[in-house]
C-alpha positions in Angstrom: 0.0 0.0 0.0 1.4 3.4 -0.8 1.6 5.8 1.8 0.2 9.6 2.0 3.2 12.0 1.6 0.9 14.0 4.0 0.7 11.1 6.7 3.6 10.7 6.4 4.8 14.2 7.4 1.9 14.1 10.1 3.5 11.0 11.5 7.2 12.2 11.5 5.7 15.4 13.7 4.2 13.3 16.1 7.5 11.4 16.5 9.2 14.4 16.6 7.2 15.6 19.1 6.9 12.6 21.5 10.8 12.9 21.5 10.9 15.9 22.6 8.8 15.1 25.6 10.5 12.6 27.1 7.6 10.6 28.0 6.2 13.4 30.0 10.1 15.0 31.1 11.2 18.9 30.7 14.6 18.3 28.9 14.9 22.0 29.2 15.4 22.5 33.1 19.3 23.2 33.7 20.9 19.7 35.2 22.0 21.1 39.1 24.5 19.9 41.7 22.0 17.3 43.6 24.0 15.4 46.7 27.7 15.0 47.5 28.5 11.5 48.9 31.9 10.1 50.7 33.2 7.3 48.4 36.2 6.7 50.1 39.0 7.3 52.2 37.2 7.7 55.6 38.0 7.1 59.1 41.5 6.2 58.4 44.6 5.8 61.0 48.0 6.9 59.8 51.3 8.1 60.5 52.2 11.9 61.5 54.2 13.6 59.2 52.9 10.9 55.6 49.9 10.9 53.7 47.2 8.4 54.4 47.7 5.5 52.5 44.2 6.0 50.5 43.1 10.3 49.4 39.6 11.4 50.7 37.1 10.9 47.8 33.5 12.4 47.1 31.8 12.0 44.4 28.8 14.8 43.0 25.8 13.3 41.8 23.7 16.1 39.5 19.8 16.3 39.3 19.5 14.1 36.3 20.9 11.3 38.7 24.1 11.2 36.8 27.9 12.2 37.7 28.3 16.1 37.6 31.5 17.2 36.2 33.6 20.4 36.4 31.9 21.2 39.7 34.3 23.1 42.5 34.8 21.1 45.9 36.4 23.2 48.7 38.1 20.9 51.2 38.9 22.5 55.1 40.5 20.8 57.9 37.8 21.8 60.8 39.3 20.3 63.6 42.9 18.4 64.3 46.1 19.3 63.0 46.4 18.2 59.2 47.3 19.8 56.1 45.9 19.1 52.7 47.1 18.9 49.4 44.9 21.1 48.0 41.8 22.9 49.0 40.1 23.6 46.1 39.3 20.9 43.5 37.2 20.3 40.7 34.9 16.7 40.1 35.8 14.7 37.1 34.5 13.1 34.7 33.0 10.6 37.0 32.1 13.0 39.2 34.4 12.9 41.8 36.9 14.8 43.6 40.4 13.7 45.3 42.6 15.4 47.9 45.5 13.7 49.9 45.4 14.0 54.2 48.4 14.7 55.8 48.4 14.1 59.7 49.9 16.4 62.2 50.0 16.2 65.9 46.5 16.0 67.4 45.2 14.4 70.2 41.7 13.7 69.3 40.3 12.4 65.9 41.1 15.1 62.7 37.9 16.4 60.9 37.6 17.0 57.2 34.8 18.7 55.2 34.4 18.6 51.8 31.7 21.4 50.1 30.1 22.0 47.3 27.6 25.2 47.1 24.7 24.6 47.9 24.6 21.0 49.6 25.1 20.0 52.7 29.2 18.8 53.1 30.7 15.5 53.3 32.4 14.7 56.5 35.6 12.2 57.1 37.1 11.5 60.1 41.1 10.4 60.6 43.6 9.5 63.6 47.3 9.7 64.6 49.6 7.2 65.2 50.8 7.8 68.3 50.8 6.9 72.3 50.1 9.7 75.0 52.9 10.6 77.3 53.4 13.1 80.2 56.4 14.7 81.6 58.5 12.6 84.1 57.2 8.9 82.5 59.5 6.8 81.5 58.6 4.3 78.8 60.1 1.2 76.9 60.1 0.2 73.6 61.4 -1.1 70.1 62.0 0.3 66.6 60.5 -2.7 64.3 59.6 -2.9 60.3 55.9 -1.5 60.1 56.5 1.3 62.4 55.8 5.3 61.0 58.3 6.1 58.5 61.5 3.7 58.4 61.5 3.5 61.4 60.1 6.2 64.5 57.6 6.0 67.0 55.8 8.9 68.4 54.4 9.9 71.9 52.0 12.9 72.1 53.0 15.6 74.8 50.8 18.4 75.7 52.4 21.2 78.1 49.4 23.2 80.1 52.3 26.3 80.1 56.0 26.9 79.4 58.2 24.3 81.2 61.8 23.6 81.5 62.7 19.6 81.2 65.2 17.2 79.7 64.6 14.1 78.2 66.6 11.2 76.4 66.7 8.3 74.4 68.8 5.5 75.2 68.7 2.5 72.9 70.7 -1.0 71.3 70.9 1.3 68.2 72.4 5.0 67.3 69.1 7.2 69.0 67.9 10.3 67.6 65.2 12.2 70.1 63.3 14.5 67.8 60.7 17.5 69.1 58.1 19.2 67.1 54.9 21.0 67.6 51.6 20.6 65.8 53.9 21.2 62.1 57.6 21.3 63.1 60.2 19.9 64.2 61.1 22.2 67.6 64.5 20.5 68.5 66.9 17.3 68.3 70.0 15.7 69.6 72.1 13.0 68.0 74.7 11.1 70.0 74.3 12.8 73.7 73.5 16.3 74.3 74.7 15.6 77.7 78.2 15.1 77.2 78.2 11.5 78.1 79.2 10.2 74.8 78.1 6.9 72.9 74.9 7.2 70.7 72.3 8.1 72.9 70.3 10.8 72.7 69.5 13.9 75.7 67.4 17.1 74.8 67.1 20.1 77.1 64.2 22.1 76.5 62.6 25.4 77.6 59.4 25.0 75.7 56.1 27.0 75.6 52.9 25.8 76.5 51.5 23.6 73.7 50.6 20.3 72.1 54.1 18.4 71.1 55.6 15.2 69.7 58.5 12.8 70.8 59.6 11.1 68.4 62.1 7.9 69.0 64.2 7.3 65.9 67.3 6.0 64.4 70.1 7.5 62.8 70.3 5.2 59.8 67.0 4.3 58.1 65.8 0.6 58.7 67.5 0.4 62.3 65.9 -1.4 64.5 66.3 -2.2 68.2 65.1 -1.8 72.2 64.8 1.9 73.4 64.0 3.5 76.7 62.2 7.4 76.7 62.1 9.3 79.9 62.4 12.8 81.2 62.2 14.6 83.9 61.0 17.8 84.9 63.7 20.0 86.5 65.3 23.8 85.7 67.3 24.4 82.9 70.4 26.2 83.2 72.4 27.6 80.2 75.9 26.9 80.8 79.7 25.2 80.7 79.2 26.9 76.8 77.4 22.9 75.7 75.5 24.3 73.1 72.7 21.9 74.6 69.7 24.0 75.2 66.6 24.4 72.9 64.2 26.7 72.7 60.6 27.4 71.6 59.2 31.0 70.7 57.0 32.2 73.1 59.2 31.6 76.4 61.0 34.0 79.3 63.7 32.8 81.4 66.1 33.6 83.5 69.8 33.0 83.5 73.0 33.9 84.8 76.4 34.9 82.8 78.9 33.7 84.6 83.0 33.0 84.1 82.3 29.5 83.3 80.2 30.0 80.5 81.2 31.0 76.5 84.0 33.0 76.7 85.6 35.7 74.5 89.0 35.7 75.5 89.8 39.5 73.7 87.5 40.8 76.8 87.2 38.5 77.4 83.3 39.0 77.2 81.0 36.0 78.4 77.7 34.6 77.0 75.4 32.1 76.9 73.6 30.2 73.8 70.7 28.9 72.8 69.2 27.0 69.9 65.7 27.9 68.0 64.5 26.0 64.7 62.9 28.6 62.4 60.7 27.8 60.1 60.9 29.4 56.3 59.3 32.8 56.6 58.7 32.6 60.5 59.6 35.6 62.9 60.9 36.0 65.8 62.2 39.0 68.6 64.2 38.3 71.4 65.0 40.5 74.2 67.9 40.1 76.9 67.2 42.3 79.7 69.5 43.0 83.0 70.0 44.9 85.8 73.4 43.5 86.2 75.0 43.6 82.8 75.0 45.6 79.9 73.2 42.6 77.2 74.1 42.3 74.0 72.4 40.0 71.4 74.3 37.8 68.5 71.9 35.4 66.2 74.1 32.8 64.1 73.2 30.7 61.3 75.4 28.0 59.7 78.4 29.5 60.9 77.4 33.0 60.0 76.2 36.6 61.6 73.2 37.2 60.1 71.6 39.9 63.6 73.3 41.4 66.5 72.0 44.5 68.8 73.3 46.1 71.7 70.7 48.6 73.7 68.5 48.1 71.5 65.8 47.4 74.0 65.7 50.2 75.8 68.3 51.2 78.3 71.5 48.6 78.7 69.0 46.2 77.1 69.3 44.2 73.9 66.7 43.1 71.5 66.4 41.2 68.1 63.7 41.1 65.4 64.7 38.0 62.6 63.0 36.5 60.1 64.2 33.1 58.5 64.1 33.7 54.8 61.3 31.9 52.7 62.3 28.8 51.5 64.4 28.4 54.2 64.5 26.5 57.5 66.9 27.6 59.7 68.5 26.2 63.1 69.7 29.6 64.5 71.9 30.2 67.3 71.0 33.0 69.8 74.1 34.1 71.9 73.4 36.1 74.9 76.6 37.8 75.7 77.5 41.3 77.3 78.7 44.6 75.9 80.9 44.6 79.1 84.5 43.3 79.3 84.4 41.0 82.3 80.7 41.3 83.2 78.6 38.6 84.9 75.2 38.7 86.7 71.9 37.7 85.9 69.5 38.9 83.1 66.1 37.5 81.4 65.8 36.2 77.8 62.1 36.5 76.3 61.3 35.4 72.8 58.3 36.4 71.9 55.1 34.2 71.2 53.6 33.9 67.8 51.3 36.5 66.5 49.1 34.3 64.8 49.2 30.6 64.0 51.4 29.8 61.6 50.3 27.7 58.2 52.3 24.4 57.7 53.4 23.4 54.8 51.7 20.8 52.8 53.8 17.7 53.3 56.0 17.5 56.2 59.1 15.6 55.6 60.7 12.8 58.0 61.2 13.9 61.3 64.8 15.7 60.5 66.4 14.2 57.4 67.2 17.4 54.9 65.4 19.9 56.7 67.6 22.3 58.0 70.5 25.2 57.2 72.7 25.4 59.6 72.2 22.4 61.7 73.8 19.0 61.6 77.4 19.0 60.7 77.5 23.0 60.7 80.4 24.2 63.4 78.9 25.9 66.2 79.6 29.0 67.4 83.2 29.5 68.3 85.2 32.1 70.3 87.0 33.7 67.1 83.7 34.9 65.5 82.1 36.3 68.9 85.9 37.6 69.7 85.5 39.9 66.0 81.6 40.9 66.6 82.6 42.3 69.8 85.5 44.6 68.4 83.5 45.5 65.5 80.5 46.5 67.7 82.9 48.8 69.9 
């Protein structure tokens, strides 16, 4: 049978048309962002200072019930110390997005969100590696393959205010006793600190109030071996020139200069020094203030002048504004000396807190393989360079 050219067209219409409505749909109503699911990557445990082994993953699901692509995801750390890769991503073409977790020093669980306008966020949840310890314990333990990193373990310290202890690492292989705070590392000590000798480890700290991390490690990587961790809670005295004594930003002390301590035989002048990790960009101002002395300030890195002040802080006083420079992490040497020939007495050394929190960077390495200028294997302060700073400050 032949067919109407006019049915025919009146046919292909209908078709047309019947297309067009999807069976009833509006194919013209803009496709929207419709929920944001976790699709993997939550409630993790890993080490500080790596990456969890698997990234945080949502996924966008549009209103047409299929992936949305190209959408922005913020991602915010809203609790626990962390760091991300990135904070801003965009979903794929399956819809998701990715972002790496790297774990800092927190006590309780770390929070993530991840948000997408409009929709409520996705929430992940991660946790630390890492035992609790308290001032004056004293713990045993063992380096083994599977521990953080290759190998260190870790034990979470919080300080309610500033306190001066020590604490060392002895152990059947060569210790190193790391400190950091919720990002850095704070201070270290490699084959006694204490002047005892053989490969253990002794730190003496005058440390700010604060949340902090021990970390038991080896020299080598891959050492393994029985350790013991203790401290004890006791004043810290700067002297006998051991170059032993760390310290934190936001501290005051006070100290004595006396004959036993650094000396600059051209004076000879006398000092004391301390040792502050920086990190790159990070500021800091010191003060040495005395009713005995006349103070004068030196800072040294690697080997190196790089600030000195003398009255600066009003009177007799002394006082130091530094900045490491960015890119930079530096172990800086602060020498407190006098302006005096001969002087000794007491004085107080105050380095400032913070301003504001500082950020971390994204991935934070090992706890102190290749992160410093001026640290390991750099000559310490010696009496030639404080015997020349003095004559060229006269």
């Amino acid at each position: 049978m032949k067919t109407s050219p006019r049915w025919s067209s009146r046919v292909g219409v209908v078709l047309v048309l019947w297309a067009l409505g999807g069976c009833g749909g509006d194919s013209g109503a803009p496709i929207t962002p419709k929920s944001l699911a976790v699709t993997g990557g939550n409630q993790q445990t890993g080490c500080f200072v790596d990456s969890l082994a698997d990234s945080l993953e949502v996924t966008l699901t549009g209103s047409d019930n299929k992936p949305f692509v190209g959408a922005p995801v913020a991602w915010h750390v809203t609790s626990g110390a962390a760091t991300l890769s990135r904070t801003v991503d965009t979903t794929d073409a399956a819809g998701t997005s990715r972002i790496q977790l790297f774990l800092g020093v927190a006590l309780t669980a770390v929070t993530v969100t991840a948000t997408v306008t409009g929709l409520p966020p996705a929430q992940f949840s991660a946790t630390s590696t890492f035992s609790p310890y308290a001032l004056g314990q004293t713990v045993t333990g063992a380096l083994a393959a599977g521990d953080c990193g290759a190998f260190f373990d870790a034990y979470a310290l919080t300080l309610p205010s500033a306190q001066t202890f020590t604490a060392s690492l002895t152990a059947t292989f060569d210790a190193v006793l790391a400190l950091t705070d919720t990002g850095f590392l704070v201070a270290f000590n490699d084959d006694s600190g204490n002047g005892s000798g053989g490969t253990d480890s002794f730190l003496k700290m005058i440390a700010a109030g604060g949340v902090y991390l021990l970390g038991a490690e080896s020299f080598s990587a891959g050492e393994t071996g029985a350790y013991t961790l203790a401290s004890v809670v006791t004043p810290v005295a700067v002297d006998s020139c051991l170059f032993d004594v760390w310290v934190t930003r936001g501290i005051t002390t006070d100290q004595e200069i006396k004959t036993t301590d650094c000396v600059d035989s051209s004076g000879p002048y006398y000092g004391d020094i301390y040792q502050i990790l920086l990190q790159a960009g990070q500021t800091m101002t010191i003060t040495e203030s005395s009713a005995a002395v006349d103070a004068e300030l030196f800072l040294i890195v690697g080997g190196s002048l790089v600030a000195s002040d003398d009255n600066g802080g009003g009177g007799t006083n002394a006082r130091v504004t530094y900045q490491a420079p960015l890119g930079q992490n530096q172990d800086v040497f602060i020498v407190a000396a006098t302006a005096g020939i001969g002087e000794t007495g007491t004085y107080t050394l105050t380095i400032e807190p913070p301003i504001a929190a500082t950020t971390t960077s994204a991935r934070m390495t090992p706890l102190w393989t290749d992160r410093l200028s001026g640290a390991r294997g750099v000559a310490k302060p010696s009496v030639g360079p404080l015997r020349w700073w003095h004559r060229a400050s006269q």
